[in-house]
MIVEXLUM-762806 format. One record per residue (C-alpha): residue number from 1; residue in one letter; x, z, y. Coordinates in Angstrom, 3 decimals, padded with zeros to 6 digits. Example, Ala and Ser with C-alpha at 12.3 -4.5 7.8 and 13.67 -1.06 7.14 Angstrom:
<site 1,'A',<012.300,007.800,-004.500>>
<site 2,'S',<013.670,007.140,-001.060>>
REM end
This chain:
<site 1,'X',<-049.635,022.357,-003.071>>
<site 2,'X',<-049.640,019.369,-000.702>>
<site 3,'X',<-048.220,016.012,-001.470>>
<site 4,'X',<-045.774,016.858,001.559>>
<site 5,'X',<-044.461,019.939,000.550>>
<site 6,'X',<-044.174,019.029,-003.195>>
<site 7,'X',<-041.967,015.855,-001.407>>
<site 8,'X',<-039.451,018.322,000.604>>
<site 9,'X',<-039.176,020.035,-002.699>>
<site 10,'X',<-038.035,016.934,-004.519>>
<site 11,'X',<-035.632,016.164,-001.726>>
<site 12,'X',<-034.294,019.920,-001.904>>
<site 13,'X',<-033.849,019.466,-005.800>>
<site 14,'X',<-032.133,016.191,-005.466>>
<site 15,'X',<-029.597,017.381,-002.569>>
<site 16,'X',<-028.509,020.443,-004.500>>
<site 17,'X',<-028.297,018.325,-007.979>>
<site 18,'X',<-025.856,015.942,-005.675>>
<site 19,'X',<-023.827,019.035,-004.024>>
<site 20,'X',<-023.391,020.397,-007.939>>
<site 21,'X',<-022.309,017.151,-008.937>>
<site 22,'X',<-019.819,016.619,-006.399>>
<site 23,'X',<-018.805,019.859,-006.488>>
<site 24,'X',<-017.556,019.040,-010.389>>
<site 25,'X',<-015.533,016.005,-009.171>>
<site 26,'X',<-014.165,017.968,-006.505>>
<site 27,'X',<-013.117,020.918,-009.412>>
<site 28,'X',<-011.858,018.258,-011.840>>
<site 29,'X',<-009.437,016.643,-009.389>>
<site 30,'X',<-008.095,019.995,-007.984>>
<site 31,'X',<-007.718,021.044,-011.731>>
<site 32,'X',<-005.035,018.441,-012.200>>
<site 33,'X',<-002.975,020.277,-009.822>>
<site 34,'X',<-001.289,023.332,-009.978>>
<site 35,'X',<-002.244,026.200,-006.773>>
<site 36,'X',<001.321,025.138,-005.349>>
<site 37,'X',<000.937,022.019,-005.509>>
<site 38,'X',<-002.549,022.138,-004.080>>
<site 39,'X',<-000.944,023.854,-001.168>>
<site 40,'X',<002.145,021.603,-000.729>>
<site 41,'X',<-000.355,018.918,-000.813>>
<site 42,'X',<-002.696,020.367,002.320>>
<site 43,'X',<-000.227,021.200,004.749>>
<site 44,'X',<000.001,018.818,007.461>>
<site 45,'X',<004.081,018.813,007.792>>
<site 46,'X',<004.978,015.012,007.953>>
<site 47,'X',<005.766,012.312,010.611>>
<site 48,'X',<004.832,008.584,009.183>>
<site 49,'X',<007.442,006.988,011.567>>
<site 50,'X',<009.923,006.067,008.739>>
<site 51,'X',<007.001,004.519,006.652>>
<site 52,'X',<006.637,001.209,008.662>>
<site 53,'X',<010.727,000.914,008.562>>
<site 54,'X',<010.917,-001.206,004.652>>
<site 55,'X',<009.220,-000.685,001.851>>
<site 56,'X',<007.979,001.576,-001.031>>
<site 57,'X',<010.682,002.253,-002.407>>
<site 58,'X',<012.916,002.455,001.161>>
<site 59,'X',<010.207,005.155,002.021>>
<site 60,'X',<011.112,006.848,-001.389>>
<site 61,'X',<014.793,007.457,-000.623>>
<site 62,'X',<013.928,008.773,002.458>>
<site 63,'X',<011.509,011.755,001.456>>
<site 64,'X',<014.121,012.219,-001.221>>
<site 65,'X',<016.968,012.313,001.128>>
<site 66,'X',<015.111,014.927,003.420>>
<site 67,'X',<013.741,016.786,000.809>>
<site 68,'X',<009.961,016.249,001.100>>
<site 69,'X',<009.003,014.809,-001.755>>
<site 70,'X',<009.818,012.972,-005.204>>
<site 71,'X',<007.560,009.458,-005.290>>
<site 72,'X',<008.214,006.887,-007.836>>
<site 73,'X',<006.196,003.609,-008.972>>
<site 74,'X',<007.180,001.902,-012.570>>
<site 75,'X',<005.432,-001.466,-010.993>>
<site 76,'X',<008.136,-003.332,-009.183>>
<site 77,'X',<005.407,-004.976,-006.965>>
<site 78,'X',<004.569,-001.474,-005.784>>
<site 79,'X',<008.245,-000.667,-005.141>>
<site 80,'X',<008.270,-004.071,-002.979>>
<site 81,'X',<005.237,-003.694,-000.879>>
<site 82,'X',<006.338,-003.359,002.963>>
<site 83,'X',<004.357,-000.264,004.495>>
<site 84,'X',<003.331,000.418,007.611>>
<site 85,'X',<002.781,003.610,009.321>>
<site 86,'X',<-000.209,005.408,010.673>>
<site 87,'X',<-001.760,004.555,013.652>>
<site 88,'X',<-000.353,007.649,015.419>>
<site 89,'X',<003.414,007.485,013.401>>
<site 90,'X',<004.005,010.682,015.600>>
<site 91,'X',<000.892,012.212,014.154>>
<site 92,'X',<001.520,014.918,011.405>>
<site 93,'X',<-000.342,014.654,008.218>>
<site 94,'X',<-000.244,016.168,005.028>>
<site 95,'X',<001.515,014.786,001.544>>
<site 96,'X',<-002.005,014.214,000.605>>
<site 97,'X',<-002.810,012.472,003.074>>
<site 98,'X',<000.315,010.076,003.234>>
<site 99,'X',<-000.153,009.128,-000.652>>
<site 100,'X',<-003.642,008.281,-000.263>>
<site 101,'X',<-002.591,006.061,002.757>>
<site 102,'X',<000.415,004.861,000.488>>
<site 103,'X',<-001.781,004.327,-002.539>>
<site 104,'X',<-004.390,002.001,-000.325>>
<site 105,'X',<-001.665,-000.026,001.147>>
<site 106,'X',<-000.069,-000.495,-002.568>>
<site 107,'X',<-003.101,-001.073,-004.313>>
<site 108,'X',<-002.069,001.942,-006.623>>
<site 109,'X',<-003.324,005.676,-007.696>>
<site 110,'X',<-001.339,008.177,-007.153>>
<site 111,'X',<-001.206,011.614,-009.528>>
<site 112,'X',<001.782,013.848,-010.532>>
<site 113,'X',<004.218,013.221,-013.788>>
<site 114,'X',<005.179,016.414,-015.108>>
<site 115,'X',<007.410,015.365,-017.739>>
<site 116,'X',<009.257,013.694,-015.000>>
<site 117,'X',<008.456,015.749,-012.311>>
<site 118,'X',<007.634,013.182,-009.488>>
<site 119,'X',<004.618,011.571,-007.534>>
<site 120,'X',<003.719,008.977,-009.456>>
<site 121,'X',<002.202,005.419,-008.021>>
<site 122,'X',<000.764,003.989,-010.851>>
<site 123,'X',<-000.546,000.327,-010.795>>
<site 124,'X',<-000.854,-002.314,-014.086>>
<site 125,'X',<001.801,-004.534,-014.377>>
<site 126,'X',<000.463,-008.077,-013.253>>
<site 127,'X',<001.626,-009.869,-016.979>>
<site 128,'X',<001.127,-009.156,-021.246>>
<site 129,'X',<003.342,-010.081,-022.740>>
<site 130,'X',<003.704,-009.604,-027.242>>
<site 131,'X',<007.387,-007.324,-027.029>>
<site 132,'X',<009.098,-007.589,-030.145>>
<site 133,'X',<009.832,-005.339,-032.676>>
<site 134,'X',<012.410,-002.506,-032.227>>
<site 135,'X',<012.671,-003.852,-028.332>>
<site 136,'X',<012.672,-001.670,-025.874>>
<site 137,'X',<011.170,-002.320,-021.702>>
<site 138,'X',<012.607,000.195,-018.835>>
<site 139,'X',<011.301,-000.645,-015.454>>
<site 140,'X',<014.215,-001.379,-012.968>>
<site 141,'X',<014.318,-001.656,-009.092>>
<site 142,'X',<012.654,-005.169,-008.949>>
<site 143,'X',<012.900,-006.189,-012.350>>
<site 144,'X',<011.535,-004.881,-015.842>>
<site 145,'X',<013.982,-004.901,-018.435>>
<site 146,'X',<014.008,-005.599,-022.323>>
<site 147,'X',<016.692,-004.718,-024.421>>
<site 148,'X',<017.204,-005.669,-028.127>>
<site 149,'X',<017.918,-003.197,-030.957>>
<site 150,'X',<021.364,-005.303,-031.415>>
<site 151,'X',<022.581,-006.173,-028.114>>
<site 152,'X',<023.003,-003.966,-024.695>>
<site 153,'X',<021.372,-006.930,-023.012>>
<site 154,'X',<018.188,-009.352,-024.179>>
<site 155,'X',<015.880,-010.333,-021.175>>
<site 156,'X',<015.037,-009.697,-017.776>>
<site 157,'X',<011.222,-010.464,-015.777>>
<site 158,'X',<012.299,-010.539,-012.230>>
<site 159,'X',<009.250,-010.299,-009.466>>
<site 160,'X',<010.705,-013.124,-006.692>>
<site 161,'X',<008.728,-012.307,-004.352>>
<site 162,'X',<006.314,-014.341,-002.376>>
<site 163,'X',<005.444,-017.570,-002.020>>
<site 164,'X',<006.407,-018.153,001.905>>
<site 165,'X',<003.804,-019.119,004.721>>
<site 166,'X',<005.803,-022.342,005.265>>
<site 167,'X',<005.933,-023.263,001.995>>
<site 168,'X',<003.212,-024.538,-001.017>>
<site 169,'X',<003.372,-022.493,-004.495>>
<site 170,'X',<006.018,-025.719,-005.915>>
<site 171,'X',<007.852,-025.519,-002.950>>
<site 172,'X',<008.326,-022.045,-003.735>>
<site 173,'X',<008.653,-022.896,-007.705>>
<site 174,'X',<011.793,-025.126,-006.531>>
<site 175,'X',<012.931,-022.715,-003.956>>
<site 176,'X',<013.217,-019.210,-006.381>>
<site 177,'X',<014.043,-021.684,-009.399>>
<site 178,'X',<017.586,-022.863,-007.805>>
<site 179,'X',<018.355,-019.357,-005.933>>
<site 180,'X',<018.632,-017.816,-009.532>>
<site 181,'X',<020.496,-020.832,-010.666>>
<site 182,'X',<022.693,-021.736,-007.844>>
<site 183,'X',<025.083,-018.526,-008.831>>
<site 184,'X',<026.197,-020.744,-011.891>>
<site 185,'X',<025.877,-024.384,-010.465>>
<site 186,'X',<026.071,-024.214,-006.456>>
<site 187,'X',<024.941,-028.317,-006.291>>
<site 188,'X',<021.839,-027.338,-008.740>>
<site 189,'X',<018.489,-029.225,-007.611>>
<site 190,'X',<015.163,-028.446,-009.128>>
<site 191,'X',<014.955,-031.977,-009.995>>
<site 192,'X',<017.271,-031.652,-012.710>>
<site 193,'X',<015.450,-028.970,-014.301>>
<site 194,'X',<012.779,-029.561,-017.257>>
<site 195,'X',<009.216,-028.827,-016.314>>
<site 196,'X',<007.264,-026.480,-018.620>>
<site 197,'X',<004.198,-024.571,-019.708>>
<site 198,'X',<004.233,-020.668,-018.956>>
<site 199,'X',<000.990,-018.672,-018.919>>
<site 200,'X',<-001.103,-022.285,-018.708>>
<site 201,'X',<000.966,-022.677,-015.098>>
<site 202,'X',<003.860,-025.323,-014.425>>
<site 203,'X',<007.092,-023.492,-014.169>>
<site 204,'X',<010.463,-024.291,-014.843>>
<site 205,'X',<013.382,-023.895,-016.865>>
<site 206,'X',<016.808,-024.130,-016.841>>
<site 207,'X',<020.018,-023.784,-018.802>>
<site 208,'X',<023.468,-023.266,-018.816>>
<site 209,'X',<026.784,-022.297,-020.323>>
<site 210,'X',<028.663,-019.549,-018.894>>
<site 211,'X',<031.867,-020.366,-020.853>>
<site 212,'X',<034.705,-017.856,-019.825>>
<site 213,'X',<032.063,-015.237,-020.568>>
<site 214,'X',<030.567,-016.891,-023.927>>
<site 215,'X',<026.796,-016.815,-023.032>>
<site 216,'X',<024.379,-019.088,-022.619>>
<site 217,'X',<022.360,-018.399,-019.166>>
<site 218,'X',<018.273,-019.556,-019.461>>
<site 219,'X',<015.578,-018.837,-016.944>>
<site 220,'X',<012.204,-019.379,-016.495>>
<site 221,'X',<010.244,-019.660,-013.198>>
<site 222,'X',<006.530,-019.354,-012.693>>
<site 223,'X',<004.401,-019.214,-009.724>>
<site 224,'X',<000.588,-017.941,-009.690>>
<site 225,'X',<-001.728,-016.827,-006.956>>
<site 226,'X',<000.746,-016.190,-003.943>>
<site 227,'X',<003.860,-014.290,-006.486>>
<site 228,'X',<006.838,-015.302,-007.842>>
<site 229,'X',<008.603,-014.181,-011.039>>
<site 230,'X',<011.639,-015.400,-013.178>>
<site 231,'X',<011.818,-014.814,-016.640>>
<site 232,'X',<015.954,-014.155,-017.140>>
<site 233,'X',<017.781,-014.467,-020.543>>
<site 234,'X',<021.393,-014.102,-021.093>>
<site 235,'X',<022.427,-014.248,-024.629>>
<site 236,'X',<025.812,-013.978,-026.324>>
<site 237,'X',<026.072,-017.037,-028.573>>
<site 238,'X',<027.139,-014.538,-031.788>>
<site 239,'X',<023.658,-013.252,-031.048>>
<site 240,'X',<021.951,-016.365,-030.356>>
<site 241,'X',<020.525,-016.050,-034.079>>
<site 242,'X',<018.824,-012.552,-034.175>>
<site 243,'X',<017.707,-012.664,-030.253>>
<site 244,'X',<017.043,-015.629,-029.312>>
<site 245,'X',<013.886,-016.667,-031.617>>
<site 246,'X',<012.758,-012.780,-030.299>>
<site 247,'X',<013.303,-013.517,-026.921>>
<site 248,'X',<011.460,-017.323,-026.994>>
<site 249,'X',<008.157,-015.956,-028.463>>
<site 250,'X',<007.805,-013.087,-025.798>>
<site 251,'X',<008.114,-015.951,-023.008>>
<site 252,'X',<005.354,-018.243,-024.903>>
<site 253,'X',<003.572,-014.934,-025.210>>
<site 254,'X',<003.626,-014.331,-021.424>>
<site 255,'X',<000.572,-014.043,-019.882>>
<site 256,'X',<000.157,-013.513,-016.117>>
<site 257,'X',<-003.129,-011.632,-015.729>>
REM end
């Protein structure tokens, strides 16, 4: 046999070894869904026109509200990303299609929840953080939320947005630090506030007493690599004792990855 042919034969080998192996990706991810979905996925049944109107979760209500699909995220930054629409935004494409487009412009992978039954966006949060014991976190529009076992309320981690073209990351710092503040002290300046250490960045933090409700309002602000995000903690002073120790070793525990 000639050093040609035996070549070719190698080749041949090597294509069909790639085709098999392909072929049991291609099985594995169609395994995951069931033959309706699989079909509801192909069809080629939606306009993208509405996608460049707000963001993730604007989209969301509207599949919901005309009954194409279910999509949820439990990453906030997901939720806020603004999308944009196909090329063609007349051009019909399938669901599959549209959460693959939605999943590159969020930075996210999509699959299906079926204990919740919804299209799930999936993404890491950007932050660790140590929770503490008995605490619970339920992701919010915008903000993830951690409740105590004691209280109905404990702390909040609010994602602020970005850090504005017209602006540096303290500018920004200031800027997000007084908006959450200025609902309790209109004159606020970030001046008066103390600077401190969160996740190795400068940040600040700020108190105050909300007196015809009896709780004491503290928030800290970060900044770190273009994001925003206030840390929000608003405490009953009966249960400054058992929360507040819990709530001050989760913030020195945060970690922005």
């Amino acid at each position: 046999m000639n050093k040609e042919l035996i070549c070719k034969i190698k080749v041949f080998a090597v294509s069909l070894w790639v085709l098999f192996f392909a072929g049991i990706l291609n099985a594995q991810e169609s395994s995951s869904f069931t033959k309706k979905q699989e079909k509801f996925l192909s069809k080629k049944t939606i306009t993208t026109s509405m996608m460049g109107v707000g963001d993730f979760n604007a989209f969301s209500s509207y599949l919901y509200s005309v009954n194409i699909a279910i999509i949820h995220s439990d990453n906030p930054l997901v939720g806020a990303t603004k999308l944009q629409s196909f090329p063609n935004p007349d051009l019909k494409v399938s669901p599959r299609e549209l959460f693959d487009e939605i999943a590159k412009q969020t930075s996210s992978v999509w699959s299906y929840d079926h204990e919740n039954q919804y299209w799930l966006f999936s993404k890491p949060l950007p932050y660790e953080l140590d929770l503490a014991p008995e605490w619970i976190k339920e992701v919010r529009k915008g903000y993830i939320f951690y409740k105590p076992p004691t209280a109905p309320v404990g702390m909040d981690i609010y994602f602020a947005g970005h850090v504005d073209s017209s602006e540096t990351s303290i500018q920004a710092l200031r800027r997000i630090s007084e908006e959450f503040a200025k609902p309790f002290d209109p004159e606020i300046s970030a001046d008066s506030m103390k600077e401190v250490k969160i996740s190795n960045q400068t940040g600040l933090f700020y108190q105050t007493d909300i007196k015809e409700k009896n709780i004491t309002w503290r928030q800290w602000a970060v900044v770190k690599n273009g994001y925003c995000y206030v840390i929000v903690s608003a405490i009953k002073r009966e249960d400054e004792s058992t929360i507040l120790p819990d709530v001050e070793r989760m913030v020195q525990s945060f970690k922005l990855i």
